[in-house]
DSSP file (Angstrom, degrees, kcal/mol; ACC not computed):
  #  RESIDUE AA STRUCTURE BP1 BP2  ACC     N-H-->O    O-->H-N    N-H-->O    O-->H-N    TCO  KAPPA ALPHA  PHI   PSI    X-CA   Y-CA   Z-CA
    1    1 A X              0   0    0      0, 0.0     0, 0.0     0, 0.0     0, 0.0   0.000 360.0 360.0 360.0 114.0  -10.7   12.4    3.5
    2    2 A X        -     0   0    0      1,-0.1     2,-0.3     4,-0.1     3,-0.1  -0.018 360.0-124.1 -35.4 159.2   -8.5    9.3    3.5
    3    3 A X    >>  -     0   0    0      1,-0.1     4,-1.9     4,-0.0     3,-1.0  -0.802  16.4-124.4 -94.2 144.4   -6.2    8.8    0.6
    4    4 A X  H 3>>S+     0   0    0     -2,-0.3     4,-1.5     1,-0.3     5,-0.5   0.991 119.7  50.5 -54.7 -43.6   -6.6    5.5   -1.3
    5    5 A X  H 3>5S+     0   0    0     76,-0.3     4,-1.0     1,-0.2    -1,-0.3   0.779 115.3  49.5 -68.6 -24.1   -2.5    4.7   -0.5
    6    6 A X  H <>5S+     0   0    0     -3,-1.0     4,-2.3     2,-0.2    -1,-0.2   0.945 107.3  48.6-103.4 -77.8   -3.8    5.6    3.2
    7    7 A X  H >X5S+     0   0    0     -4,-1.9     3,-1.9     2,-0.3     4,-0.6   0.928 115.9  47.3 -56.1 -89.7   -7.1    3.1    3.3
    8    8 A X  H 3X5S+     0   0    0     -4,-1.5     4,-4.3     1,-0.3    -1,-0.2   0.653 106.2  54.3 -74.2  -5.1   -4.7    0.2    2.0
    9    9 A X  H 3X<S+     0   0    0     -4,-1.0     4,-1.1    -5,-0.5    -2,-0.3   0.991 108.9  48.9 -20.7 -81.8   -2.2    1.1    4.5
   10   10 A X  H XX S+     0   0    0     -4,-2.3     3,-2.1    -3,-1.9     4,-0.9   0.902 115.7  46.1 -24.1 -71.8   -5.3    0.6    7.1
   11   11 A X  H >X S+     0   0    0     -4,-0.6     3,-1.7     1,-0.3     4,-1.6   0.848 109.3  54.6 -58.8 -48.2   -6.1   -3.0    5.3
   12   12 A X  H 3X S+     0   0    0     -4,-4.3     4,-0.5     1,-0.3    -1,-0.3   0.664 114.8  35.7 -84.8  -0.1   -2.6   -4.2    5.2
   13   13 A X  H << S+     0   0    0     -3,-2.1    -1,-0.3    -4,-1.1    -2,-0.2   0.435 109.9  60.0 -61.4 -12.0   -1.9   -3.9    8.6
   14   14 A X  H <X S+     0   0    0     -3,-1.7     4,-1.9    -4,-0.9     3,-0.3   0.642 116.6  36.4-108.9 -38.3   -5.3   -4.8    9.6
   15   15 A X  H  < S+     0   0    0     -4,-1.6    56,-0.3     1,-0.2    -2,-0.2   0.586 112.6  60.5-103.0   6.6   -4.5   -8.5    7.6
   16   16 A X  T  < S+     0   0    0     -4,-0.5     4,-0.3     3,-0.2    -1,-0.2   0.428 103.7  45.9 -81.8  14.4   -1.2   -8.3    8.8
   17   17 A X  T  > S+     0   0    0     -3,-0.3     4,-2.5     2,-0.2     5,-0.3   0.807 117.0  43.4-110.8 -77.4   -2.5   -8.3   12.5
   18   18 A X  H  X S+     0   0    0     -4,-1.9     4,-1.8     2,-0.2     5,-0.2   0.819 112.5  53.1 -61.6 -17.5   -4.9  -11.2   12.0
   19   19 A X  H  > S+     0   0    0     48,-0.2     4,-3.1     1,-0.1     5,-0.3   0.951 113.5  46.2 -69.1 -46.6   -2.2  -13.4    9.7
   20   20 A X  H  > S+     0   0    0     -4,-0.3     4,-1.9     1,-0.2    -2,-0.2   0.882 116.4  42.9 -60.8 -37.9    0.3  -13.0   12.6
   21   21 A X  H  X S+     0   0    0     -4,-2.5     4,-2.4     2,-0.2    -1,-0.2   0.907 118.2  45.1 -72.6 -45.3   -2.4  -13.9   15.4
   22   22 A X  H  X S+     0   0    0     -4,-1.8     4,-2.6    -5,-0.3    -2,-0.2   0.928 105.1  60.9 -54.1 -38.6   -3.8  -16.9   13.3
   23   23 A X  H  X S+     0   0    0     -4,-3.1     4,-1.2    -5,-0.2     5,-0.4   0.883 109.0  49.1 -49.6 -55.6   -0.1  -18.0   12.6
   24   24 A X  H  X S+     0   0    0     -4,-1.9     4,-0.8    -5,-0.3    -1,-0.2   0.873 105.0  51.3 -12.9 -78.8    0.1  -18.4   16.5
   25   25 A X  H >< S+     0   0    0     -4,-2.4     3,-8.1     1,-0.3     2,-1.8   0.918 113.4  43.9 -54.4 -82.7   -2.8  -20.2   17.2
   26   26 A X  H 3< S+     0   0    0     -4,-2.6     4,-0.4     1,-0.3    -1,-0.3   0.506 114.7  49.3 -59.0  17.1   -2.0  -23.0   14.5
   27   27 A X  H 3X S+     0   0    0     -2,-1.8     4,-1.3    -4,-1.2    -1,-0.3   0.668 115.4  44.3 -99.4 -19.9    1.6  -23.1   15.6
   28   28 A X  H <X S+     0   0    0     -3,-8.1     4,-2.5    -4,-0.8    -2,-0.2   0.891 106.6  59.6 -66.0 -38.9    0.2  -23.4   19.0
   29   29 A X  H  > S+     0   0    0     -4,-0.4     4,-2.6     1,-0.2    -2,-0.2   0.715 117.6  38.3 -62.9 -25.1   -2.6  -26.2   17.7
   30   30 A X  H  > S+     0   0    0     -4,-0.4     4,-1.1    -5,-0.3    -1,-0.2   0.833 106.1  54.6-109.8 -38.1    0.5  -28.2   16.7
   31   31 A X  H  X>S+     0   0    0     -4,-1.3     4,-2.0     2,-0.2     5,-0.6   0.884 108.3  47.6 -93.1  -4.1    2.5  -27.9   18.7
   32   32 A X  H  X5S+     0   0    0     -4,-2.5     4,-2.5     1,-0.2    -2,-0.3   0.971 113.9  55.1 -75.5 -32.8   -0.1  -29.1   21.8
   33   33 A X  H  <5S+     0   0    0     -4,-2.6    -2,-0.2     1,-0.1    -1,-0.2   0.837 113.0  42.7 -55.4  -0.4   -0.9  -32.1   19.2
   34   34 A X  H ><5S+     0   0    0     -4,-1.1     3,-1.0     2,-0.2    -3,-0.1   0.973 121.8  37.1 -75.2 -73.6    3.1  -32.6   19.4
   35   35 A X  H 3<5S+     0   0    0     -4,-2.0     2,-0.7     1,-0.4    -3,-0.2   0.856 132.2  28.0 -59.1 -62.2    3.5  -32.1   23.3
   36   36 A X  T 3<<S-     0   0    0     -4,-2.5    -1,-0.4    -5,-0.6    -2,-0.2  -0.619  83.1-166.8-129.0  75.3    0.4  -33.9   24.1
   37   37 A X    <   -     0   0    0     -3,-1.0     2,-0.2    -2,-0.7    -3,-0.1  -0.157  33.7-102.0 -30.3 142.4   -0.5  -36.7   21.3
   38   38 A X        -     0   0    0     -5,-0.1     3,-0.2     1,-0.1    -1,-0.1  -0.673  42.5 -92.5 -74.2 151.7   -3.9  -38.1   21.4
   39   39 A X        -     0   0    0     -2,-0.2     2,-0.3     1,-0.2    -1,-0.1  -0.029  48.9-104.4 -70.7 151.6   -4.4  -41.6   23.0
   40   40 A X        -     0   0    0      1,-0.1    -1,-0.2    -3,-0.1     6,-0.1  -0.273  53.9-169.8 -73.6 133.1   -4.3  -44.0   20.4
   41   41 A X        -     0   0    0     -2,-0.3     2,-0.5    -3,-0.2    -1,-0.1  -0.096  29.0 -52.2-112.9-155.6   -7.9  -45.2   19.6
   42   42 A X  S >  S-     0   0    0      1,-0.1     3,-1.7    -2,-0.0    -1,-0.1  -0.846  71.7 -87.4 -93.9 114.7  -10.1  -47.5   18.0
   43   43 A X  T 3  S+     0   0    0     -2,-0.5    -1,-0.1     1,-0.3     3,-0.1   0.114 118.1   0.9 -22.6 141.9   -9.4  -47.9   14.0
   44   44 A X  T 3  S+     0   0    0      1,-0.1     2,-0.4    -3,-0.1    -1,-0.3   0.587 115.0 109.8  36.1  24.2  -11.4  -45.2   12.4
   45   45 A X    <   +     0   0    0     -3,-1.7     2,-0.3     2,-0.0    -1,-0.1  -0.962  37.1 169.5-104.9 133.9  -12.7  -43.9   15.9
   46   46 A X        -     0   0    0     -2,-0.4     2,-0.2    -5,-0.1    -6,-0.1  -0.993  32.3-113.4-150.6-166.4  -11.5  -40.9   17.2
   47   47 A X     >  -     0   0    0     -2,-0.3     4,-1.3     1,-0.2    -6,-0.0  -0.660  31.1-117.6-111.8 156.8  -12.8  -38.6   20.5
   48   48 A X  H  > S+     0   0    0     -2,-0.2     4,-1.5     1,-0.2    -1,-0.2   0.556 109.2  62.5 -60.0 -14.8  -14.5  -35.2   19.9
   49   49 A X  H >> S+     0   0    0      2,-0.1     3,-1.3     1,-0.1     4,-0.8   0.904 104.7  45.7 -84.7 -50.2  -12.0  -33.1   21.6
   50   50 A X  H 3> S+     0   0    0      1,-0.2     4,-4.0     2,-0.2     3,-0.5   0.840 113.8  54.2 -40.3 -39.3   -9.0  -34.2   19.1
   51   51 A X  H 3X S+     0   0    0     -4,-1.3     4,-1.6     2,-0.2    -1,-0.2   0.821 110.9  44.9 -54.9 -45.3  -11.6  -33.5   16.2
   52   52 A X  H << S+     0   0    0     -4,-1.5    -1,-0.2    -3,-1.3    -2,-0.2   0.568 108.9  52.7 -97.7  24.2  -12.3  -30.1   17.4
   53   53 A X  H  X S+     0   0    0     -4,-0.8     4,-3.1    -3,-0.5     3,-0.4   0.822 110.4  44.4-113.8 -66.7   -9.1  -29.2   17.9
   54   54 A X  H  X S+     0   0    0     -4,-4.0     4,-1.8     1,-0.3    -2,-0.2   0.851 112.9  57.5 -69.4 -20.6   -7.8  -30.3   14.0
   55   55 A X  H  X S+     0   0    0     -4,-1.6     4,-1.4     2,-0.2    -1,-0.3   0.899 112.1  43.8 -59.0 -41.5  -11.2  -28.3   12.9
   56   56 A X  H >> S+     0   0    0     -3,-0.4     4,-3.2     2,-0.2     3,-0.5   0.960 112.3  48.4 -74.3 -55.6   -9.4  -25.4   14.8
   57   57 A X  H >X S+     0   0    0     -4,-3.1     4,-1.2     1,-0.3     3,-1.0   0.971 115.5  42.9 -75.0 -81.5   -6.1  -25.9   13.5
   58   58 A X  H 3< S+     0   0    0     -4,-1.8     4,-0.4     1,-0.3     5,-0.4   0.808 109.1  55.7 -60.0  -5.9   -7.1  -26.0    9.8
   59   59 A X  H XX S+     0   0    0     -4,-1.4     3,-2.4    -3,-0.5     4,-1.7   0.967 111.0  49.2 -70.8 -42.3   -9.5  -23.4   10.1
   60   60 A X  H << S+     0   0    0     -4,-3.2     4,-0.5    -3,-1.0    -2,-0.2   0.712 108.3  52.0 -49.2 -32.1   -6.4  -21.2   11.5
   61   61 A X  T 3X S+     0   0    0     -4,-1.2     4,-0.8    -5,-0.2    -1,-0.3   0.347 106.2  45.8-100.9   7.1   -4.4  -22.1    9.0
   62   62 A X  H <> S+     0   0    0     -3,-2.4     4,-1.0    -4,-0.4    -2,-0.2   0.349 117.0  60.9-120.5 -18.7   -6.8  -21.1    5.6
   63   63 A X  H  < S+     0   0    0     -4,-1.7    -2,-0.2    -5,-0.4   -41,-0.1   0.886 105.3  39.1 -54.0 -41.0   -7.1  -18.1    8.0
   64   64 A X  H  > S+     0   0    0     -4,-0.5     4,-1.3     2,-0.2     5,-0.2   0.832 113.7  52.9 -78.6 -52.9   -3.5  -17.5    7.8
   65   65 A X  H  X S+     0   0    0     -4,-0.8     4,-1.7     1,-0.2     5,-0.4   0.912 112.6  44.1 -64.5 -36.5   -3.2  -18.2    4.2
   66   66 A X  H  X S+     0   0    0     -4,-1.0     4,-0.7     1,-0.3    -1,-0.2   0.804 115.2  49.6 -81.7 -17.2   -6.0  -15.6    3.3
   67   67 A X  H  > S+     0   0    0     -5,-0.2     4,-4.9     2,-0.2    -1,-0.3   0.900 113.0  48.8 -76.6 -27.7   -4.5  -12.9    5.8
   68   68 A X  H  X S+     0   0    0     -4,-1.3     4,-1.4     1,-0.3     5,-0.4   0.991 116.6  44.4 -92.6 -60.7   -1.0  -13.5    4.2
   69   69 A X  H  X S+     0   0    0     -4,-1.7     4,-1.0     1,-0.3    -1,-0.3   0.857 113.3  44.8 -41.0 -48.0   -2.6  -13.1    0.8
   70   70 A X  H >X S+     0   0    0     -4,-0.7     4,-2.4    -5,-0.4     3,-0.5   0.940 107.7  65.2 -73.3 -42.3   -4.5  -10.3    1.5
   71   71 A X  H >X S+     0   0    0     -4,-4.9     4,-2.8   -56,-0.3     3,-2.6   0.956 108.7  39.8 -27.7 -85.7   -1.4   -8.7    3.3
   72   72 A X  H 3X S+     0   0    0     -4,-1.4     4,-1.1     1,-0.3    -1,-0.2   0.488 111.1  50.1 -88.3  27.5    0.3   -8.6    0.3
   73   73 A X  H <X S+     0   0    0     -4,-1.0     4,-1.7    -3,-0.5    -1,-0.3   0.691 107.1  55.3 -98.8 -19.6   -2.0   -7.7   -2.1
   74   74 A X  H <X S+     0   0    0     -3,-2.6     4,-3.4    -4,-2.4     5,-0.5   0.941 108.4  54.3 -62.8 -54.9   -3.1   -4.8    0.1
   75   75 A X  H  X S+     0   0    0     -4,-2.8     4,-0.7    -5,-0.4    -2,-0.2   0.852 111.5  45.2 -48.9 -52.6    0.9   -3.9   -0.1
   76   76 A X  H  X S+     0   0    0     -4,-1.1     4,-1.2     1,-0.2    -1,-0.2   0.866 115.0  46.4 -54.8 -57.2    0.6   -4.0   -4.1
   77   77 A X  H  X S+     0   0    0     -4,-1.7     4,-3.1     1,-0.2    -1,-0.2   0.936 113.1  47.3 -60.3 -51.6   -2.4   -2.1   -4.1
   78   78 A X  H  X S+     0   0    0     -4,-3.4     4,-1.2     2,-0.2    -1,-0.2   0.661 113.6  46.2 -71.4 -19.7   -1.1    0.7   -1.6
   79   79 A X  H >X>S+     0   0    0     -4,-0.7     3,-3.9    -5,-0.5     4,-0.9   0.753 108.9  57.9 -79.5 -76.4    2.4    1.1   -3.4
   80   80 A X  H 3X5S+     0   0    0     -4,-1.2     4,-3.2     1,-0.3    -2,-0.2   0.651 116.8  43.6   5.6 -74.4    0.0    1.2   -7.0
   81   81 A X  H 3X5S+     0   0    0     -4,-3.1     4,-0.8     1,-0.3   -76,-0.3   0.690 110.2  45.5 -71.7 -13.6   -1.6    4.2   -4.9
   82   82 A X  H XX5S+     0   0    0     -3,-3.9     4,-2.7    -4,-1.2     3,-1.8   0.978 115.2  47.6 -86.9 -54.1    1.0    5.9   -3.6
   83   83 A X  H 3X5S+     0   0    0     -4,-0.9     4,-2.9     2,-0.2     5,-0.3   0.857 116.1  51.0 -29.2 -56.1    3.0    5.9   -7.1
   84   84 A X  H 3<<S+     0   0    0     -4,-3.2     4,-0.4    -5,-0.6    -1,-0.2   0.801 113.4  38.3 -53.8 -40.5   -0.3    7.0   -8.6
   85   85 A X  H <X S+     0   0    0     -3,-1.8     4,-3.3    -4,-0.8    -2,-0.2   0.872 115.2  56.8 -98.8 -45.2   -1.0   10.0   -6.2
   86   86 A X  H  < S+     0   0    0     -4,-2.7     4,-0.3     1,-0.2     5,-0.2   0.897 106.6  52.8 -48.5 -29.2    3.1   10.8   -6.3
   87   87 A X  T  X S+     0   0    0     -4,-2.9     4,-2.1    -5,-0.4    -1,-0.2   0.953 107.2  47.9 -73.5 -30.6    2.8   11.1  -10.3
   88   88 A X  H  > S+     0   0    0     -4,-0.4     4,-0.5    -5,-0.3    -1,-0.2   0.878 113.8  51.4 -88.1 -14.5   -0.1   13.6  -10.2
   89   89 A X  H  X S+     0   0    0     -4,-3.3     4,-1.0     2,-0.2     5,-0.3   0.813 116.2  36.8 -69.6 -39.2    2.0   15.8   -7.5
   90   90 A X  H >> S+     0   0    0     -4,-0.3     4,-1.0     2,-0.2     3,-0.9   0.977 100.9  80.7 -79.5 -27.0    4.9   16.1   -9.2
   91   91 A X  H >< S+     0   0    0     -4,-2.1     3,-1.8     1,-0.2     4,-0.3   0.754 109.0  32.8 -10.5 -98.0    2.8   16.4  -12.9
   92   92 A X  H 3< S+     0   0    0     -4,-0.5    -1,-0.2     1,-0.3     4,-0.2   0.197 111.7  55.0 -83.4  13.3    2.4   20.0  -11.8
   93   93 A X  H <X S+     0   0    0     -4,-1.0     4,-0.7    -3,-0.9    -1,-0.3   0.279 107.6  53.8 -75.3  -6.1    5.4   20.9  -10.0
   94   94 A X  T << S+     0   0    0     -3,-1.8     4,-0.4    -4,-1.0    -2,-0.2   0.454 112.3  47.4-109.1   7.0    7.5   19.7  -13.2
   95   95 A X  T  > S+     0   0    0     -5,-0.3     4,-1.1    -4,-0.3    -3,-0.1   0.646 109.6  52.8-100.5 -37.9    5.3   22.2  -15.5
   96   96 A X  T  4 S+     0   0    0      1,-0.3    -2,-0.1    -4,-0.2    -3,-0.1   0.967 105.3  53.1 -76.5 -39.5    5.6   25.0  -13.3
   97   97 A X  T  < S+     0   0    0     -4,-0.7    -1,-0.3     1,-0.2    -2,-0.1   0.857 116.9  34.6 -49.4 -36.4    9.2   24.8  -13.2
   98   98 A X  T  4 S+     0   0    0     -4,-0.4    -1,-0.2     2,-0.1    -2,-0.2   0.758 100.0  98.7 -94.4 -38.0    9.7   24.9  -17.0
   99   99 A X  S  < S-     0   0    0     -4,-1.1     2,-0.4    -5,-0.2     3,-0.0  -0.196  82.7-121.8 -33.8 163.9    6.5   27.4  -17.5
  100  100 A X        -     0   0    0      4,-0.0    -2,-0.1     0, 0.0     4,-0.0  -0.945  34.6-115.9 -92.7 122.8    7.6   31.0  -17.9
  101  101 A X        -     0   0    0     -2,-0.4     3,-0.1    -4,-0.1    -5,-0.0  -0.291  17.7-124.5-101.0 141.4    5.6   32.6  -14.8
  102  102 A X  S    S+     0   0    0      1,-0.3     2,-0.3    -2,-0.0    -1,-0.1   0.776 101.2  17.2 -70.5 -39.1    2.9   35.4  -16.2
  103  103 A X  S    S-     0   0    0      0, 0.0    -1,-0.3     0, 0.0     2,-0.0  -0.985  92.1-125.0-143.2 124.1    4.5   38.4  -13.8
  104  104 A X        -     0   0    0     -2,-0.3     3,-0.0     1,-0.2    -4,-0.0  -0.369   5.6-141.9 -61.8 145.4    8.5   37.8  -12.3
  105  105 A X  S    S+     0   0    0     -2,-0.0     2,-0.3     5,-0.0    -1,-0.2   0.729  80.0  65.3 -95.2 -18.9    8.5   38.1   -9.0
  106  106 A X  S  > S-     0   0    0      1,-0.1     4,-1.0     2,-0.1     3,-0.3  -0.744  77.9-127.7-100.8 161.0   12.3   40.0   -9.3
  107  107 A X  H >> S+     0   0    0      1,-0.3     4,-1.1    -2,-0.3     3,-0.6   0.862  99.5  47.0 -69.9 -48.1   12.7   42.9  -10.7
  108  108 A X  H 3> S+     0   0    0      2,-0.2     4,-1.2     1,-0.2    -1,-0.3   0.641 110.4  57.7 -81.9   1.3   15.5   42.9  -13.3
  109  109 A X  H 3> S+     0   0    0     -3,-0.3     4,-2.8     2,-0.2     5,-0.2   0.925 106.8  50.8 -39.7 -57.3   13.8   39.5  -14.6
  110  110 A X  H XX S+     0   0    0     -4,-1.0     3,-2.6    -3,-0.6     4,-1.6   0.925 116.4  42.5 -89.2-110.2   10.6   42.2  -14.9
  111  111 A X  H 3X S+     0   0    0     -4,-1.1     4,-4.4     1,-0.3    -1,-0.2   0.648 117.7  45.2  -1.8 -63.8   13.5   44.8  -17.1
  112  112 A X  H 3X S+     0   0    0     -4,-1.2     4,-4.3    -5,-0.3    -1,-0.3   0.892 113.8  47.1 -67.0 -35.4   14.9   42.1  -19.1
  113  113 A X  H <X S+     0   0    0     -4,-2.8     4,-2.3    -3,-2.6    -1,-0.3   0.967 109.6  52.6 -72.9 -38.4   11.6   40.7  -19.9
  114  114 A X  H  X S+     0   0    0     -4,-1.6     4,-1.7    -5,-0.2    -2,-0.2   0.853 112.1  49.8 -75.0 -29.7   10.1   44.2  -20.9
  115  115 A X  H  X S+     0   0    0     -4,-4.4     4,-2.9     2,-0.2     5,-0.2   0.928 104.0  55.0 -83.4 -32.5   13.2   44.7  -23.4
  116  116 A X  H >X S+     0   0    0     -4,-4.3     3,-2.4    -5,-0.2     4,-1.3   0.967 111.0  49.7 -29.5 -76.8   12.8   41.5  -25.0
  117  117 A X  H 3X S+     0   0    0     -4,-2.3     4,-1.6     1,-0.3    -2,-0.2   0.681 111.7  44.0 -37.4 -44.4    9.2   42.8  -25.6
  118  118 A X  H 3< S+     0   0    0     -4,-1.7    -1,-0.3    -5,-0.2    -2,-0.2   0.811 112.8  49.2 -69.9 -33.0   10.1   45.8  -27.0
  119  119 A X  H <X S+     0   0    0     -4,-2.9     4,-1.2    -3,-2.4    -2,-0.2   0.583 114.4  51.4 -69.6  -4.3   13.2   44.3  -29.4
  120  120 A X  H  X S+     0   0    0     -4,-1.3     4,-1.2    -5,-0.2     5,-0.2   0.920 111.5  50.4 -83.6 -47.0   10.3   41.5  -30.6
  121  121 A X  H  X S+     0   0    0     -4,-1.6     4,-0.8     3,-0.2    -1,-0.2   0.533 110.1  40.9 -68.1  -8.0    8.1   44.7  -31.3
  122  122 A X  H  > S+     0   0    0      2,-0.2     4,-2.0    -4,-0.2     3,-0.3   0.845 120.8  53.1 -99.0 -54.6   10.7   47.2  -33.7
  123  123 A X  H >X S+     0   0    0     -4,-1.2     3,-4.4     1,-0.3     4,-0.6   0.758 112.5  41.4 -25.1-101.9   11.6   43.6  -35.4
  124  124 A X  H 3< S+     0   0    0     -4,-1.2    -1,-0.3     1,-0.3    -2,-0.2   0.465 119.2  45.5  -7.4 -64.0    8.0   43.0  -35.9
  125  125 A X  H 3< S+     0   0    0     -4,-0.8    -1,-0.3    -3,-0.3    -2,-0.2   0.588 104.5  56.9 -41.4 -38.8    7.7   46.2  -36.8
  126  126 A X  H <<        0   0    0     -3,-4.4    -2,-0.2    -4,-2.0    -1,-0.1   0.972 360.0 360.0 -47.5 -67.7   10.8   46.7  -39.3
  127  127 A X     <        0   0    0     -4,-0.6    -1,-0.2    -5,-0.1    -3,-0.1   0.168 360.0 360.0  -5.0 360.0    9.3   44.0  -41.0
């Protein structure tokens, strides 16, 4: 099963893929209006290729803005999860350390621990 920090991995590469390719085109859309103006025309006239050309170029560019945006909110989101999934690992690796373990695994731990128990128990017992 993905991990959420995994998934927005996926997504911010996925808008960082389409910002960079949109970014292209319009810097390509500009720069043929640069290279190759259109002919100068009749006041409030102008010819259908130049028209679909700036339709192209701003569509690229609210393309660009919403990948860039989405980039880095996928990035926000994916740290969130990774931060999120690193606090519940380490939760119970920083309990286990401090815990006392139910049976040592070495042996004079296993001694030491069974003479405590027996000086708590004559106390306790004195008592």
């Amino acid at each position: 099963m993905n991990s959420p920090a995994r998934m927005h991995g996926k997504h911010r590469r996925l808008f960082g893929w389409v910002a960079a390719v949109s970014t292209i085109l319009v810097l390509g859309l500009l720069s043929l209006d640069v290279i190759f103006p259109p002919a100068p025309a009749a006041p409030y006239a102008s010819s259908p290729g130049t028209d679909f050309q700036r339709l192209l170029l701003v569509i690229a560019f609210l393309i660009a803005l919403a990948s860039f945006a989405g980039a880095i909110i996928a990035t926000l989101l994916e740290s969130m999860a990774k931060r999120k999934e690193w606090e519940e690992d380490a939760t119970p690796a920083r309990h286990g350390r401090t815990a006392l373990a139910e049976e040592p695994a070495n042996e004079r731990l296993r001694a030491l621990r069974a003479v405590i128990s027996s000086l708590e128990e004559s106390q306790v017992e004195s008592l």
